[in-house]
C-alpha positions in Angstrom: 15.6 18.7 -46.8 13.4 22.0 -46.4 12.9 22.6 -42.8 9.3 21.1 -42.5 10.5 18.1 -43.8 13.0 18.2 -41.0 11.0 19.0 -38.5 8.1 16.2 -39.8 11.4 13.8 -39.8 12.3 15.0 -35.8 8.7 14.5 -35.0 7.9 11.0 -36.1 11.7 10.1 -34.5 10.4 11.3 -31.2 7.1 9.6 -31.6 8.7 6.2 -32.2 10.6 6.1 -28.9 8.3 4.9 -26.1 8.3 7.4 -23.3 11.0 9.4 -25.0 11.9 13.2 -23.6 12.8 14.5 -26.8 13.8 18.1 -26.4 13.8 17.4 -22.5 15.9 19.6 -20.6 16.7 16.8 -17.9 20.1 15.1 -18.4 18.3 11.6 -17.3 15.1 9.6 -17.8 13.4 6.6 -16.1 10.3 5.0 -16.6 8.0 4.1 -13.2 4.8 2.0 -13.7 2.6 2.3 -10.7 -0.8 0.9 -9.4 -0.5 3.7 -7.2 -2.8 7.2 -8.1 -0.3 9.1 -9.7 -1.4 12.3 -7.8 -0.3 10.6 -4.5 3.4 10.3 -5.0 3.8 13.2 -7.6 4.9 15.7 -5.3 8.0 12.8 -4.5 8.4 12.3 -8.4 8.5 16.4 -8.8 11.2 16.7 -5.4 13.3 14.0 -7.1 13.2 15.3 -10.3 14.1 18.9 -9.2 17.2 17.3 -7.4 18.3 14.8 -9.2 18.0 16.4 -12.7 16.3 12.8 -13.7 12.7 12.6 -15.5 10.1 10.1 -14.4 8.0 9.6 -17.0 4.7 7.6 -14.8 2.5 4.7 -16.7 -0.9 4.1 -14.3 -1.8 1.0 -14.5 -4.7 -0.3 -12.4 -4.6 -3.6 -12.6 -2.2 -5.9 -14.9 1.2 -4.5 -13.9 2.5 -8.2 -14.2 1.0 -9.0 -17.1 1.9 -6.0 -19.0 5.6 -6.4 -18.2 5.1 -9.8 -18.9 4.0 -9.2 -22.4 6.8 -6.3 -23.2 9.4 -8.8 -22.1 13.2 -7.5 -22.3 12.5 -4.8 -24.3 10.0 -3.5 -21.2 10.8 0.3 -21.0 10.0 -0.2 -17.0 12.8 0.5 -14.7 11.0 0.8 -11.8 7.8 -1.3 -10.8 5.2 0.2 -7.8 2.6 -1.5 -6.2 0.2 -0.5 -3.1 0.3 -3.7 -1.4 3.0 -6.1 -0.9 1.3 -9.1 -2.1 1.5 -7.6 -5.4 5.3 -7.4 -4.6 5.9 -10.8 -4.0 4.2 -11.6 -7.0 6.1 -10.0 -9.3 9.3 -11.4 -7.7 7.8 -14.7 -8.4 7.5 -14.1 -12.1 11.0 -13.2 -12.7 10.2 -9.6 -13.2 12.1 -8.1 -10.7 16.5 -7.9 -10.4 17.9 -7.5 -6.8 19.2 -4.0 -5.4 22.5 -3.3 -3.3 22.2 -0.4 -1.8 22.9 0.6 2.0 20.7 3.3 2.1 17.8 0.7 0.9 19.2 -1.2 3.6 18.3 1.3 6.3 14.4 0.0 5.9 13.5 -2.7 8.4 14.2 -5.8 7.3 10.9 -7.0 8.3 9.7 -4.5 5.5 12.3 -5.4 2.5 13.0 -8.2 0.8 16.0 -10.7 2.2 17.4 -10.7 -1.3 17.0 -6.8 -2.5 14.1 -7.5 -5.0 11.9 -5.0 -3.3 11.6 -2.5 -0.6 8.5 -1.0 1.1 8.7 2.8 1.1 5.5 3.4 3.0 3.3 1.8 5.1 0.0 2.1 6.7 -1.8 -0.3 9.7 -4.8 -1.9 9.6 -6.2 -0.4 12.4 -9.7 -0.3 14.4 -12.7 2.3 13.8 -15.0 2.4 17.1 -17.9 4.3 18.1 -16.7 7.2 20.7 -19.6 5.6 22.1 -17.6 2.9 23.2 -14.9 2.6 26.0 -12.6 1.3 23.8 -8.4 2.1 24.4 -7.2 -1.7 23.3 -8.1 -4.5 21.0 -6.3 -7.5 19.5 -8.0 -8.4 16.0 -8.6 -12.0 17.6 -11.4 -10.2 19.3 -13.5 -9.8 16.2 -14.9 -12.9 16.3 -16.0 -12.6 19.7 -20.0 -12.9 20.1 -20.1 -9.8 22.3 -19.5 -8.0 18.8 -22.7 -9.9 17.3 -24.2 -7.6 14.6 -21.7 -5.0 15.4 -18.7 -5.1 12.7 -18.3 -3.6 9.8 -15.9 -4.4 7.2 -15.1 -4.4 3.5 -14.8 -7.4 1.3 -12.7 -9.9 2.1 -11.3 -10.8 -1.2 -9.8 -7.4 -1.2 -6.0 -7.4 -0.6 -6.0 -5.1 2.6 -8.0 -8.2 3.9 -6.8 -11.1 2.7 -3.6 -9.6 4.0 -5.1 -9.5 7.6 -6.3 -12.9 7.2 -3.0 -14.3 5.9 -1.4 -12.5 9.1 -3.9 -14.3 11.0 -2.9 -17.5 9.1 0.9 -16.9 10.2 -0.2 -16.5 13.6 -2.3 -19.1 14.2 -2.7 -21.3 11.6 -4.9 -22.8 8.8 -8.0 -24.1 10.5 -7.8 -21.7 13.5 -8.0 -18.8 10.9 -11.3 -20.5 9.2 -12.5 -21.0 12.7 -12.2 -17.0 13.2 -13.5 -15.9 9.6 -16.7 -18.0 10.5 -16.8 -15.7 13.6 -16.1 -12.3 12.0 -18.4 -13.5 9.4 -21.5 -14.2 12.2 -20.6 -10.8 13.8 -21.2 -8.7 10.5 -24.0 -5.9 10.8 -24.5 -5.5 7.1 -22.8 -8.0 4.2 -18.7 -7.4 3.6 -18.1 -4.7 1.4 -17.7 -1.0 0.0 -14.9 1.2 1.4 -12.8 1.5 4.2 -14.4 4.9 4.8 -17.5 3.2 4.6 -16.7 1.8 8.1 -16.4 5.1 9.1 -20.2 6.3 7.8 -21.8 3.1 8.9 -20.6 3.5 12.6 -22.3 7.1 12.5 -25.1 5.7 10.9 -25.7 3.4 13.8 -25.5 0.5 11.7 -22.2 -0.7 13.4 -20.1 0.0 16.5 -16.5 -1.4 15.1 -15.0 -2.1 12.0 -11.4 -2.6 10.5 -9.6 0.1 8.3 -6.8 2.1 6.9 -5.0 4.4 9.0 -4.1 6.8 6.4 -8.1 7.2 5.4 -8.1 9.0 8.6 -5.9 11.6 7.7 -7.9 12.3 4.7 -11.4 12.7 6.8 -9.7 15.0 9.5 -7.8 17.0 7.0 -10.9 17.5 5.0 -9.3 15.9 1.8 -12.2 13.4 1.8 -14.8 16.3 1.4 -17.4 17.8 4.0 -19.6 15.0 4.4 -16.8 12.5 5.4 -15.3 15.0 8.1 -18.5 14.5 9.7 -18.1 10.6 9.4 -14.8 10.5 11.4 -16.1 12.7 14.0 -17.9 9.5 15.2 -14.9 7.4 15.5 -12.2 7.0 17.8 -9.2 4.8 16.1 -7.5 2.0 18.0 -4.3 0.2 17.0 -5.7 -3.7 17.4 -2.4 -6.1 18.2 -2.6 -9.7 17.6 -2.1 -11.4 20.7 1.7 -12.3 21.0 2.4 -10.0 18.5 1.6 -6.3 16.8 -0.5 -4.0 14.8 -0.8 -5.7 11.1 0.6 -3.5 8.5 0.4 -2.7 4.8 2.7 -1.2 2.7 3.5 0.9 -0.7 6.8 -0.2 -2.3 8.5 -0.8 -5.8 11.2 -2.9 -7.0 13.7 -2.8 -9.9 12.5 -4.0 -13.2 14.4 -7.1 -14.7 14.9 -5.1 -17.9 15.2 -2.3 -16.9 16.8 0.3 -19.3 17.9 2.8 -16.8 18.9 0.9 -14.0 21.0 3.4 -12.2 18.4 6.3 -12.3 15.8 3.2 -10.8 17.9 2.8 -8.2 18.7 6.4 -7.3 15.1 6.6 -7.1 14.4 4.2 -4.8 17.1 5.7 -2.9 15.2 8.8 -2.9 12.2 7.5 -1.6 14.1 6.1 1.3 15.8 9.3 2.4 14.6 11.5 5.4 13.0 14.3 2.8 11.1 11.9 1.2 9.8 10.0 4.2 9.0 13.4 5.6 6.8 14.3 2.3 5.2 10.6 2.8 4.3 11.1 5.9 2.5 14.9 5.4 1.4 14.3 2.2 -0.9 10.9 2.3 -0.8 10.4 5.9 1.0 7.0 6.1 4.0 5.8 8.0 7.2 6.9 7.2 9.3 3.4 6.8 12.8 5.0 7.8 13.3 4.9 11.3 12.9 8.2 13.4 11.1 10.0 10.4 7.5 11.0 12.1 4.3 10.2 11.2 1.7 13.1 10.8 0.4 14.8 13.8 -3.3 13.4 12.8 -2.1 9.5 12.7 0.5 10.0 15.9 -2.5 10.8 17.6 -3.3 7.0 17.3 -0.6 5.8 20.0 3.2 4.3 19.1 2.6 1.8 16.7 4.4 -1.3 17.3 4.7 -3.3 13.9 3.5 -7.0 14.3 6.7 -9.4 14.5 5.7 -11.7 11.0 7.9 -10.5 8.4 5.7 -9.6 4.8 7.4 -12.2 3.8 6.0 -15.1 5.4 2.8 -13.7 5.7 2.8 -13.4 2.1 3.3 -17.2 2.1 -0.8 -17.2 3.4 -2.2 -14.9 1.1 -3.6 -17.8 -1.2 -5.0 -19.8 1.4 -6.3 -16.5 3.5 -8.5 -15.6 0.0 -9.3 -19.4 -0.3 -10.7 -19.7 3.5 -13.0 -16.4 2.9 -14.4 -17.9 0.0 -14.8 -21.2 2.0 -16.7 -19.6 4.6 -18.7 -17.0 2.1 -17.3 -13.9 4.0 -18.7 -11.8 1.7 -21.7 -13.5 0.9 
């Protein structure tokens, strides 16, 4: 074979395998799909590859992480599966996408924030937290509160079909229950100052636009407005806003989180889990925690200077778990009671 015919031949091989490394210098491979932005956990995937001697090859899905592994079936190149919210989680432990992970450093995560059975972890988290004008006296808050008439006119929020919400409503719904929970969204609903929707930042540009005095949001978008991350003109937004950590009453601060779990299938199981074991470890927590301005889930890891600022955060006592039990019947009560309507 002349040697263009060889190197067309080593070409095409390379091209047939999906996600291949051929020619890589790593001595590993694994394959992460992620609804997460890429660019916010590359500087783990870069740390764990410069360790480990592994390569993460990343697929960015948006939406129809399910679906797509679905589809592939067990010849799905995914070995590890990342979502930003655990809803998403939950779901794709429902659909048999998922195996179940023995690990004791995995096992060092709260259990409130794993799954009982090893099918997925959270690695990060952030709280659902309070924006107020620093116009307002405002130290403490419990989320019942936003329903209150005194806040008539005054709340801003983003829709409430978006899963940061319907996860505060289906912690609501663990709390309290079904027809208490509609009871509230009417409430919330009536004390809107403009209709549910845009950003989480938005909240942020609306309170200094005087077109709110409270609204629910992120912690983590805070970090990007004081840092400057978010740009000029949303440094200036955050200036207008002190942040509160809101309790429900009986209980904590609500709480999102980024995790992943190991794909059924998955072709490189023991580079998956090392992976996830990465992202558990001090060093990574650490890069978390600087890097996107969420909290670290490993205990005595701290959070950036910027979101300690907020107070201790004490993590609301209903497991993701049950709370994930809600989520259906949170999203149906909005729509019930056009929330974003």
């Amino acid at each position: 074979m002349t040697k263009l015919g060889s190197k067309l031949s080593q070409t095409l091989a390379c091209s047939a395998v999906l996600l291949a490394g051929c020619g890589s210098a790593f001595a590993a491979e694994l394959n992460l799909y992620t609804t997460r932005e890429p660019g916010l956990i590359q500087p783990l995937i870069e740390s764990f590859e410069a360790t480990s001697g592994t390569k993460v090859n990343t697929i960015f899905l948006k939406d129809g992480l399910a679906e797509r592994v679905a589809t592939e079936g067990a010849s799905s190149p995914a070995d590890i599966l990342m979502t930003v919210d655990f809803g998403n989680l939950i779901d794709l432990v429902e659909k048999g996408l998922t195996q179940p992970v023995e690990s004791e450093t995995l096992n060092n995560i709260p259990a409130e924030l794993r799954d009982p059975d090893g099918n997925w972890f959270a690695l990060s988290s952030r709280a659902r937290v309070l924006y107020a004008s620093k116009d307002l006296d405002l130290t403490s808050f419990n989320y019942e509160d936003l329903a209150n008439p005194e806040w008539k006119g005054k709340v801003c929020i983003r829709s409430g079909q978006h899963p940061y919400n319907t996860a505060l409503f289906a912690s609501y719904a663990a709390h309290h229950g079904v027809e208490a929970t509609e009871e509230w969204l009417k409430g919330v609903k009536d004390n809107l100052a403009r209709k549910a929707g845009g950003g989480d930042r938005d909240v942020a540009r609306d309170i200094l636009g005087g077109i709110c005095e409270i609204g629910i949001a992120n912690s983590y978008y805070v970090g990007l407005m004081v840092s400057g991350k978010g740009g000029p003109e949303q440094e200036e937004w955050i200036k207008a806003v002190n942040v509160v950590l809101p309790t429900f009453e009986n209980g904590g601060t609500q709480v999102n989180i980024s995790g992943a779990a190991v794909a059924k299938n998955a072709p490189n199981k023991d580079e998956a889990v090392a992976f996830l074991e990465y992202l558990a470890s001090e060093d990574a927590q650490k890069i978390y925690a600087e890097a996107n301005y969420e909290y670290p889930v490993l205990p005595g890891v701290a959070a950036d200077p910027i979101i300690a600022e907020f107070g201790e955060l004490k993590v609301d006592n209903k497991s993701l778990s049950e709370i994930a039990s809600h989520r259906a019947e949170a999203s149906a009560l909005a729509e019930k009671v056009g929330f974003d309507d």
